[in-house]
C-alpha positions, -999 to 999 in steps of 0.1 A, spaced: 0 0 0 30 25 7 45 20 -25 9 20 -43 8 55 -25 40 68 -29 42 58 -67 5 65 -80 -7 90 -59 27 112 -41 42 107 -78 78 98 -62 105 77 -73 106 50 -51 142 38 -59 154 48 -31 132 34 -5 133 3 -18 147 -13 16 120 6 40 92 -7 13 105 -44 12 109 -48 50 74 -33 48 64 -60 28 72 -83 59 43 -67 78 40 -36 97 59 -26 129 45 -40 164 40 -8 173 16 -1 146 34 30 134 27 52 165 60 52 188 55 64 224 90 83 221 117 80 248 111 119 251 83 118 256 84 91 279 107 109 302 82 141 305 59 117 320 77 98 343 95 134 353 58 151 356 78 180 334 52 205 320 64 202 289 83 182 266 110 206 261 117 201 297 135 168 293 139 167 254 180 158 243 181 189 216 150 211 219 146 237 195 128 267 197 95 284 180 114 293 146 132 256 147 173 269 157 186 249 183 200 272 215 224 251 224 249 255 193 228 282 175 221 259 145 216 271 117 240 297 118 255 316 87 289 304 70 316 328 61 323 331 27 361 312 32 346 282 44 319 280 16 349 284 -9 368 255 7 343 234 -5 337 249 -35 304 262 -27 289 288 -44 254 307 -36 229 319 -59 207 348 -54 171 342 -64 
């Protein structure tokens, strides 16, 4: 059914999932698809308010990571070192 999906109706190219779509071929996961997360888990058992409480890497509203500021901007050197160029659209 995923590749039925993912060819016919998505329109993708589904070389490159071939090993995700023939281990789904062996039957879906026990889990059904739906994954409690260890995360989430955590801000459970640690009665945390929120999930950003206990989360490894939480990042904030417009998705940068405080921690190591990510994504940050690139000097021009380094983009040049590997041979990198930007376009302006």
């Amino acid at each position: 059914m995923q590749r039925f999906v993912l060819h016919n109706i998505l329109k993708e190219d589904c070389s490159q999932l071939a090993h995700l779509l023939e281990a789904l071929d062996s039957g879906c996961p026990p889990h059904g698809g739906i994954a409690l997360g260890l995360d989430r888990l955590m801000a459970i058992m640690c009665g945390a308010n929120s999930i950003r409480d206990v989360i490894a890497f939480p990042k904030i509203s417009d998705g940068k990571d405080p921690l190591s500021n990510a994504p940050s901007s690139v000097l021009p050197s380094e983009l040049e070192h590997y041979h990198i160029q930007l376009r302006n659209e």
